[in-house]
Wavefront OBJ file of the C-alpha trace (Angstrom):
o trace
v 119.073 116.135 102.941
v 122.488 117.013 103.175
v 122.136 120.088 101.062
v 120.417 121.826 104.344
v 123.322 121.521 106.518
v 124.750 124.798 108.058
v 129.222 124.668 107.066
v 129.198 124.868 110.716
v 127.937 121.171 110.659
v 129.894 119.897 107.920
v 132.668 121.562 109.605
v 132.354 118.515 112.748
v 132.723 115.357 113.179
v 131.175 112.822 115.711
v 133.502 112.153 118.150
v 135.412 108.680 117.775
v 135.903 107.793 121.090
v 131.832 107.788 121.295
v 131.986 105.460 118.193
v 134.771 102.842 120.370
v 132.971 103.582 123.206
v 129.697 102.855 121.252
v 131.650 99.381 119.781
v 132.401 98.658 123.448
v 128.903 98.441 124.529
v 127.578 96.468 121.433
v 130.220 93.994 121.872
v 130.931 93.706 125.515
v 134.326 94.685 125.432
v 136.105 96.209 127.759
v 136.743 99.579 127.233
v 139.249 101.834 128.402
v 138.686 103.533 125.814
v 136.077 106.765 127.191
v 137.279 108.655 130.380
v 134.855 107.732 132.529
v 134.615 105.701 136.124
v 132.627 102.280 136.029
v 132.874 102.376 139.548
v 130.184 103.642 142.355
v 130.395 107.602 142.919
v 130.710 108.749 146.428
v 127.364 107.684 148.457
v 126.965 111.123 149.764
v 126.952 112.858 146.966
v 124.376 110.474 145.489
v 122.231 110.787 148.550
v 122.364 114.556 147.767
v 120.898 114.365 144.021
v 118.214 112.306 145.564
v 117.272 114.290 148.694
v 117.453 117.522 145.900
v 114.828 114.853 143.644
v 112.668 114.520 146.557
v 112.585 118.072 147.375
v 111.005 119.078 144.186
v 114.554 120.921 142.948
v 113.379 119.478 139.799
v 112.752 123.111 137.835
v 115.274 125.433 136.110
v 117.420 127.024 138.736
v 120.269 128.579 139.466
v 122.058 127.521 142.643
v 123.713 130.487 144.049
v 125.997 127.833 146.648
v 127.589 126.194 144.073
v 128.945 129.699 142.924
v 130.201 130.165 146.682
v 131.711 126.682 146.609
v 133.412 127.124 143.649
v 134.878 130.497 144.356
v 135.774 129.198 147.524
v 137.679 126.224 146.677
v 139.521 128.152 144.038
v 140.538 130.845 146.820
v 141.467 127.179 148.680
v 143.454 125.398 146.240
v 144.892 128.735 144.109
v 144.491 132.181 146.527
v 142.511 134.063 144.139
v 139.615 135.735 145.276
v 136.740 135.812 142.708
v 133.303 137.223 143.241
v 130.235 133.740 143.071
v 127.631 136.232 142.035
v 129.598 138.176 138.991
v 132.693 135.872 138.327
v 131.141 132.158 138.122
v 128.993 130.506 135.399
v 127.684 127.066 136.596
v 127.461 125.167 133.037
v 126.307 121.839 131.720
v 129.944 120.057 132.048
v 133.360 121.716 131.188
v 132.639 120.936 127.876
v 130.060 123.554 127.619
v 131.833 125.760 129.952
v 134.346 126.219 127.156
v 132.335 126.373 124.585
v 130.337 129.208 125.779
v 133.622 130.797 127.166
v 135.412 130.236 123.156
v 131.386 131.551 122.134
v 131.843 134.583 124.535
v 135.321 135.832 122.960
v 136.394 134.481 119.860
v 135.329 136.343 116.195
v 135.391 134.796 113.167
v 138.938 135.431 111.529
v 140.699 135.413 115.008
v 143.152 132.636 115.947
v 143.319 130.264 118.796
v 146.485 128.565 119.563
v 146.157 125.160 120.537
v 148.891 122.674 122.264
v 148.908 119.654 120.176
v 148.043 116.616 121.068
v 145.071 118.408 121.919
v 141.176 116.780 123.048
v 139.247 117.327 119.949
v 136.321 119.610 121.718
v 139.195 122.162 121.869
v 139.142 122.875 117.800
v 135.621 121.683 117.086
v 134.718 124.955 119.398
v 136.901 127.359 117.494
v 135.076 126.140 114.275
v 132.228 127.014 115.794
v 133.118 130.488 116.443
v 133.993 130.836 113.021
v 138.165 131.316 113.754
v 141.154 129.628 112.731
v 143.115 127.273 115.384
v 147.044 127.303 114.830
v 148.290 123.503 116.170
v 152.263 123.966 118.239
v 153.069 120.535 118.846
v 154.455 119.348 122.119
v 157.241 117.116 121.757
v 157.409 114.027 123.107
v 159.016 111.670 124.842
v 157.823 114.176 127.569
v 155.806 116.209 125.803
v 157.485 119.562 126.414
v 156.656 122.843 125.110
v 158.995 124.628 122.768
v 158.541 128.482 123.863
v 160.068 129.623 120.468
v 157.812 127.706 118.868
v 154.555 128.748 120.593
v 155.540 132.226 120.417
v 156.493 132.304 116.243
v 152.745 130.821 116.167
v 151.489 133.621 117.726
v 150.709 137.398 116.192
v 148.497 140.447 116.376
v 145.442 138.118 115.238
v 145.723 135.643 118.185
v 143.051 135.935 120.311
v 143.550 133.011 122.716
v 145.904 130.686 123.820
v 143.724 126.790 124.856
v 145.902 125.299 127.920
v 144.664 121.826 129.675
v 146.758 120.801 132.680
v 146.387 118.080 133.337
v 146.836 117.144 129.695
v 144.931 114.856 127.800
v 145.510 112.324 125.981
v 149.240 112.384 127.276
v 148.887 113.051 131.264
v 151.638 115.938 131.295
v 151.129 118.446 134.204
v 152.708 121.382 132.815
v 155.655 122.947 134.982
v 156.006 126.277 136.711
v 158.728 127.824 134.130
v 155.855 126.421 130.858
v 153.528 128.235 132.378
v 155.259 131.399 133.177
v 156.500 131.841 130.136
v 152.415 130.772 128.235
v 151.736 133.509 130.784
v 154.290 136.245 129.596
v 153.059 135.411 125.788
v 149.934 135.843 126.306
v 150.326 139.194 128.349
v 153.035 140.349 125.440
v 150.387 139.630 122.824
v 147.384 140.722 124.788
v 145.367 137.437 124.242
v 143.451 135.444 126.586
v 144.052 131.894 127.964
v 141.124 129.679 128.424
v 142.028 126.299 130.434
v 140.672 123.546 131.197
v 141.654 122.103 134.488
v 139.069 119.585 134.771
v 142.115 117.167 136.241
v 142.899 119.273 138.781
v 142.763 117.074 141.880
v 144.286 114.238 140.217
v 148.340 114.726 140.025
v 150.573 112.290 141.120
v 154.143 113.592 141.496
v 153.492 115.352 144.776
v 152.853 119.097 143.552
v 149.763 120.798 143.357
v 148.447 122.020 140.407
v 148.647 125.333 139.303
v 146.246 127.628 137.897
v 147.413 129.401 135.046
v 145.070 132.300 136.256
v 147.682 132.797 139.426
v 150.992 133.880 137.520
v 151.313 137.848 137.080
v 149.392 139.686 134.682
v 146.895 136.889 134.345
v 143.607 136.287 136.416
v 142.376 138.946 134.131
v 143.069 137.416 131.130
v 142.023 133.833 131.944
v 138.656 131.842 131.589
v 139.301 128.831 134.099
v 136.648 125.837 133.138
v 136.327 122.712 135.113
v 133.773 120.424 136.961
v 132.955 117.280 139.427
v 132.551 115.192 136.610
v 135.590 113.146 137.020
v 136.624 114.105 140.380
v 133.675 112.613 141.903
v 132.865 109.922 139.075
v 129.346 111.828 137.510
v 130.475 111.789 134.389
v 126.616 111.782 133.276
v 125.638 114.273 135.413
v 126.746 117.584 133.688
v 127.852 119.588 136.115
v 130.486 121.980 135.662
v 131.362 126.120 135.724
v 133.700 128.867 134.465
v 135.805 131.501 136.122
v 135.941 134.466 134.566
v 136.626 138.475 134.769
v 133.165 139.781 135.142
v 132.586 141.016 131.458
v 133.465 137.510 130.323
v 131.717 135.960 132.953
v 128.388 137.756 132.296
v 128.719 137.048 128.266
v 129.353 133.294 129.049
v 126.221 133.106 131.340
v 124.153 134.929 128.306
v 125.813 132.429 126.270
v 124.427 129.565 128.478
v 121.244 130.297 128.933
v 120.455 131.216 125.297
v 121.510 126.998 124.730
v 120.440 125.363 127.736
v 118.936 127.751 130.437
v 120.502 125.721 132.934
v 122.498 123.023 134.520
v 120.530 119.771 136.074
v 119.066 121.394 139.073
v 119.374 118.404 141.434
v 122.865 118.194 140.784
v 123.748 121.387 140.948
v 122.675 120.910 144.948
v 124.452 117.802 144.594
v 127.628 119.381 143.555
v 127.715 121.674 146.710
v 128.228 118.495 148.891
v 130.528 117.223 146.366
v 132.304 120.683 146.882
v 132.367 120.332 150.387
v 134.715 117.376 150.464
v 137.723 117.317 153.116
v 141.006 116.969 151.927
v 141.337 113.237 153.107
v 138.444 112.303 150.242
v 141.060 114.011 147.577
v 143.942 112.295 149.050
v 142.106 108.906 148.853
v 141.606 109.496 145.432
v 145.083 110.489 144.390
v 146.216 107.516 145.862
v 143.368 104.916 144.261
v 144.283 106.359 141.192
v 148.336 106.493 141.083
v 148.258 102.763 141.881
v 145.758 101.961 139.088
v 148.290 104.262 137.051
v 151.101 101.613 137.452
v 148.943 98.830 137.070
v 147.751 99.659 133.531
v 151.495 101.171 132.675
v 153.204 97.425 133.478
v 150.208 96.045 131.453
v 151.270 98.022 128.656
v 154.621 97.369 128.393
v 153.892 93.610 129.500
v 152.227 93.881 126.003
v 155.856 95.366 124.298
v 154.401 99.035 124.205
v 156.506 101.661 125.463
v 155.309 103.748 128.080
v 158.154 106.478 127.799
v 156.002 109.105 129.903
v 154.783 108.467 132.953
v 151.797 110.098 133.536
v 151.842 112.940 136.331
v 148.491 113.570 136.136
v 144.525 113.075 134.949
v 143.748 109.139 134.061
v 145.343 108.375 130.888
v 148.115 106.805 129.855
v 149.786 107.647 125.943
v 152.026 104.556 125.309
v 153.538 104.074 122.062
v 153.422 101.379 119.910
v 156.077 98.691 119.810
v 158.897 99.239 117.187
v 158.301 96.034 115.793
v 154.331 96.825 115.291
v 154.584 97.472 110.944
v 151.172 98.580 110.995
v 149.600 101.848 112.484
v 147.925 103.117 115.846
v 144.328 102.489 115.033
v 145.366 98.976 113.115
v 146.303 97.905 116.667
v 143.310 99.515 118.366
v 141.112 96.972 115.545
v 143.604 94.347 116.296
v 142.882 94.659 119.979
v 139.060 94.872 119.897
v 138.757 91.399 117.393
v 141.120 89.738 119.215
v 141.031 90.405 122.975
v 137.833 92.212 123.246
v 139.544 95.571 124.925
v 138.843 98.736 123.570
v 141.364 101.455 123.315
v 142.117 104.770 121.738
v 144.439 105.621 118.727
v 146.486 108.471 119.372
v 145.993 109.825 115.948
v 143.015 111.830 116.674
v 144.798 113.994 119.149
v 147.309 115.414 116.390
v 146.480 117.896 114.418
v 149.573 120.303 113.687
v 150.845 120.068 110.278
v 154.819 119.467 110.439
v 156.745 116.829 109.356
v 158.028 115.864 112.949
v 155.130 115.222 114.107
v 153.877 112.528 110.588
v 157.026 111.116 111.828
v 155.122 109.412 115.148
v 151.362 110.688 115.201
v 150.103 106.982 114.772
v 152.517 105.730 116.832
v 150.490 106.620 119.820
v 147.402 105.057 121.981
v 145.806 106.580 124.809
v 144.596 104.006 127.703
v 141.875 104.978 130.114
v 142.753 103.587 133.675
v 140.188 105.211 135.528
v 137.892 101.632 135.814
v 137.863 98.964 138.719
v 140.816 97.642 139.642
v 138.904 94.267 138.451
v 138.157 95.726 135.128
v 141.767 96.220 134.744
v 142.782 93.187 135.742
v 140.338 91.424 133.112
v 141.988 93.393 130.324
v 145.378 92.505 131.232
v 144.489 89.132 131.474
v 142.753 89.539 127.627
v 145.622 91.414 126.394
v 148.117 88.373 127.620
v 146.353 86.316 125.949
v 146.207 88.223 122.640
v 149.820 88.738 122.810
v 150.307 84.679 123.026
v 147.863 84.414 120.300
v 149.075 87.117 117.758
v 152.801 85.826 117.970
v 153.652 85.807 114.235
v 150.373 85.680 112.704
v 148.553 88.594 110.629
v 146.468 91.343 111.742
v 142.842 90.208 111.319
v 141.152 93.327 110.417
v 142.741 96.823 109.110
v 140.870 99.933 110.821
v 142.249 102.577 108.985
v 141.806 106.618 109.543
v 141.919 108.616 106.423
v 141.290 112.903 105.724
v 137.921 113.370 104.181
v 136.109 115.972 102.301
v 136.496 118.292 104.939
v 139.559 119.230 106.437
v 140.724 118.168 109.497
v 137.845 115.611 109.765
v 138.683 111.659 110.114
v 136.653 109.330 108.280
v 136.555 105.327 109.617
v 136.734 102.580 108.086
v 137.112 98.851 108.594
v 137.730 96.163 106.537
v 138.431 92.583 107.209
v 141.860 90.604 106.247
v 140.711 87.379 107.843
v 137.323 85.625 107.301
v 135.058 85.043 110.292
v 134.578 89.138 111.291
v 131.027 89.318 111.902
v 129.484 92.245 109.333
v 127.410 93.885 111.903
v 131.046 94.558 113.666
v 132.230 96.118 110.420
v 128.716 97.941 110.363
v 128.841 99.715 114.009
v 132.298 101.526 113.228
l 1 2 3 4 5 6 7 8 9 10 11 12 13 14 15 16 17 18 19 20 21 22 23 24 25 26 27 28 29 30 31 32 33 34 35 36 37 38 39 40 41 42 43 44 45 46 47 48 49 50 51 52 53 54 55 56 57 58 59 60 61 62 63 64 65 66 67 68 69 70 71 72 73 74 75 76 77 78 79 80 81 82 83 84 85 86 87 88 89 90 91 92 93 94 95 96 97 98 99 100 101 102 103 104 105 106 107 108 109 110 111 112 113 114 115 116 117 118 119 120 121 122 123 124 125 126 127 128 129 130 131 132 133 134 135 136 137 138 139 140 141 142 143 144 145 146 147 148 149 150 151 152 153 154 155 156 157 158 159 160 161 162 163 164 165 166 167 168 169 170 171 172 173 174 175 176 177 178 179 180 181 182 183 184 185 186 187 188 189 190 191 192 193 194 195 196 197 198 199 200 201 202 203 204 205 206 207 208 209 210 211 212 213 214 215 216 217 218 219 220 221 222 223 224 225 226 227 228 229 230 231 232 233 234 235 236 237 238 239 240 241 242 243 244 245 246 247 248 249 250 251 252 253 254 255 256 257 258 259 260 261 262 263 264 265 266 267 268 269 270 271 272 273 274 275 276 277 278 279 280 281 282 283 284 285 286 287 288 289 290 291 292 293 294 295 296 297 298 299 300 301 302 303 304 305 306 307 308 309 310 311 312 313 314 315 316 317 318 319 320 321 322 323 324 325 326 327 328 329 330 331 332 333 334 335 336 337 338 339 340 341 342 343 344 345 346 347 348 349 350 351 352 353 354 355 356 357 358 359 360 361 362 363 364 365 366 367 368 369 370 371 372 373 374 375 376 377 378 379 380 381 382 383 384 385 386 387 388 389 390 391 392 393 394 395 396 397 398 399 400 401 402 403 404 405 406 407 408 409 410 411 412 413 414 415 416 417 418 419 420 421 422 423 424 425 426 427 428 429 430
């Protein structure tokens, strides 16, 4: 049946981390693999969804208070006034928020610049649209950005510029004189910036973030998307918005109810107490987090990674492999799975730009989730201890290798076993 897919289609590719994350389940590994919480969300806000359940808020609706609480905590937290009623788009996650927003603006033929390593819903949405993304690598150790180089990538056909800070996979917040100067690019080459600040209340190193939308010349040019989802651990329940000059607000909102109509009603009413938080709650949660930060960053170099950047923000950590590893990112992630039952992320899927600097480390990398229990994260460096005393001088037992297929950009799977005694239905579910 293949013959009746749309190019758009063959254009995608499932998402990997589902697949580890998938793996995860099926094997009861541990997986830090999927950004999201396995701990409780806040009672309160779960009280919330269930008084809005109770109350019958069970139809399509649009909850004109979550507009107001979202235009109010950005005038909180970033001093820009925007209008709830013409300016915000309550969507079905951040995901969707920038999807519609990419949907709203970007033609076929135009370009979207992309900061590379990059979350892969970033290009699968300018496929969708029909453009071209152009990948300007960050470089590591600390993942800084190379003005010359984003600005020879851009040109009269770039339409928009993606920015996430926090930054995922790697955990960079970017600083005041990056951002100025994305800002003056994008204002010299009238484009747009879309970002996706969905991290926002989680930075570490004692500033605030900034909104890319606050630097001169640019809350009319930027689409803002974020949401509670990580914030207040409701990953599941969908819940997020876009800020937006009013045009652009009004064609993302068309946009969004053409695919979905709207968000889960009783969270929306949910997500106006989760709005409604004190600072102390965000506080608490900065500091939960930084110390579960340094917990999985001495497991990982316990484990002879190297954890060169520290992350300053969101909950991942990008640690790269040991020197003495011969094999590749996602042969480690196999290695890790068979052999202590921990499921991580290789950093390969995050690269996309086409340079010869960056095939020098691209598989080099692993992302680590460390937004779990403190227990959880215990019990995988306990498993990873005793993988390391295990795999001292022997071979890997199974190769996981990523290779281009048919259609580029896309990374096919595969696994194979070097070792007898890999059960086939594990082979099967990657």
């Amino acid at each position: 049946m293949a013959q009746f897919l749309a190019d758009r289609a063959l254009n995608l590719t499932s998402s990997n981390i589902v697949h580890l994350s998938r793996l995860a389940e099926k094997f009861n590994a541990i997986n830090l693999a999927e950004g999201f919480p396995d701990f409780p969300a806040p009672p309160a806000i779960k009280n919330a969804a269930i008084a809005a359940i109770n109350a019958d808020f069970n139809q399509y609706r649009h909850v004109q208070g979550l507009c107001d609480q979202v235009a109010a905590m950005f005038e909180t937290t970033q001093g820009l006034k925007v209008n709830p009623k013409t300016q915000v788009t309550i969507c079905c996650g951040q995901s969707e928020a920038l999807v519609a927003a990419v949907l709203a603006v970007i033609n076929e033929r135009d370009e979207v610049v992309l900061l590379d390593p990059s979350y892969e819903t970033y290009e699968a949405s300018v496929k969708l649209a029909g453009a071209k993304a152009k990948h300007v690598s960050l470089d590591p150790p600390n993942w800084n950005l190379d003005i010359l180089r984003l600005e020879n990538a851009m040109g009269s056909r770039t339409k928009a510029v993606i920015v996430n800070s926090p930054h995922n996979p790697t955990g960079k917040v970017f600083n005041e004189e990056e951002l100025a100067d994305i800002a003056k690019l994008c204002c010299r080459f009238d484009c747009l910036a879309i970002t996706d600040e969905v991290y926002e209340h989680l930075v570490y190193t004692g500033t605030r973030h900034r909104s890319l939308a606050t630097f001169p010349g640019m809350q009319d040019r930027t689409i803002v998307t974020s949401s509670i989802s990580k914030t207040f651990s409701v990953t599941g329940w969908r819940i997020g918005w876009a800020i937006a000059p009013e045009a652009i607000s009004s064609a993302i909102g068309s946009i969004h109810e053409k695919l979905v109509d709207s968000a889960p009603a009783p969270f929306q009413e949910a997500a106006v107490s989760a709005l409604s938080s004190g600072p102390e709650y965000y506080l608490n949660l900065r500091a939960a987090y930084l110390d579960r930060r340094n917990l999985v960053c001495e497991m990982l170099e316990e484990a002879g990674l190297s954890v060169q950047y520290k992350p300053e923000g969101s909950f991942f950590v990008f640690a790269r492999l040991p020197e003495t590893y011969p094999l590749k990112d996602v042969d480690y992630v196999a290695e890790l799975i068979k052999s202590a039952g921990v499921v991580i992320v290789p950093g390969c899927g995050f690269f996309h730009a086409d340079s010869s600097s960056v095939d020098s480390y691209k598989d080099r990398y692993v992302r680590v989730a460390f937004c779990k229990n403190t227990a959880t994260l215990l019990s995988a460096r306990e498993a990873i201890r005793r993988h390391c005393k295990k795999s001292k001088g022997s071979e890997p037992a199974i190769m996981l290798t990523a290779s281009y297929g048919a259609t580029e950009g896309s990374t096919v799977w595969c696994i194979s076993c070097t070792k007898s005694g890999l059960p086939n239905e594990f082979v099967s579910a990657v």
